[in-house]
Structures are given as structure tokens and as C-alpha cells.
N, C-alpha and C positions, 0 to 999 in steps of 0.2 A: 702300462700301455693298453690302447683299447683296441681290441680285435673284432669288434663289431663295427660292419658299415651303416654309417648316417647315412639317413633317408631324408631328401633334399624335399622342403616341402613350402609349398610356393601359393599364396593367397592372391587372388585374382582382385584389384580393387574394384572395379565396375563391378563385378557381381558378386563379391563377398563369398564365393566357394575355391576350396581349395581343386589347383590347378594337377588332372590328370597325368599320366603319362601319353595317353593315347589322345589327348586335346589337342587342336589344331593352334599354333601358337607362331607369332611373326616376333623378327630380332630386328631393332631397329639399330642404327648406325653407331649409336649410344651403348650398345647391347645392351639394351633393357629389353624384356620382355612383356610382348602385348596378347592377351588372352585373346585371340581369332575367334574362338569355338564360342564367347557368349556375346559375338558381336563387336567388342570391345576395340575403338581407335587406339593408335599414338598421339601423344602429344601433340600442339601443333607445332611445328618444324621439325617434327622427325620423318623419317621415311620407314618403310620396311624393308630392307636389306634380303633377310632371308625369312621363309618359314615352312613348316613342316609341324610334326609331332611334336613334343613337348620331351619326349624321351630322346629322340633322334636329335633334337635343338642342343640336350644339356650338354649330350656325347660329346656333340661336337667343338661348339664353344668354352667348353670348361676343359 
């Protein structure tokens, strides 16, 4: 068994850098997530439901 925690690590496609914890990040209705911090929209017909931190987002949704 593995006793080590995965580190959840999430690539931002608009800007090709991997997504902080401290990054500003919206959850769309879909719960995907949309990198806030580089600018970066939803899809078109999604909305943004929730957002916050990217740390505070995983907490809570996962």
C-alpha cells in the first residue's frame, strides 16, 4: 500500500503553466475548472458557479 499523499497537479490550457494552489480559479456548473488568475474564460455555455483559491476550490469539491 502507498503511504505517501499524491499531489494533485493541474495544467492550465490557455496558458500552459501548471495551476498554483494560491491561483484564483472559478468552478463551472460542469465542475471543470477555469484558471481565473491567467485571464482565462469557460467555455461558451458554461457559467461560473463558484470561485476562490485553487487550494480552498479542491477542498471542497473533491
Amino acid at each position: 500500500m502507498w503511504t505517501k499523499k499524491e499531489k494533485v497537479v493541474m495544467m492550465c490550457p490557455c496558458c500552459q503553466e501548471e495551476i498554483q494552489e494560491t491561483d484564483h480559479v472559478g468552478i463551472t456548473q460542469i465542475n471543470s475548472v477555469v484558471h481565473l488568475y491567467c485571464g482565462a474564460w469557460p467555455s461558451p455555455g458554461e457559467r461560473i458557479m463558484d470561485e476562490g483559491s485553487y487550494k480552498k476550490m479542491f477542498k471542497k469539491y473533491l
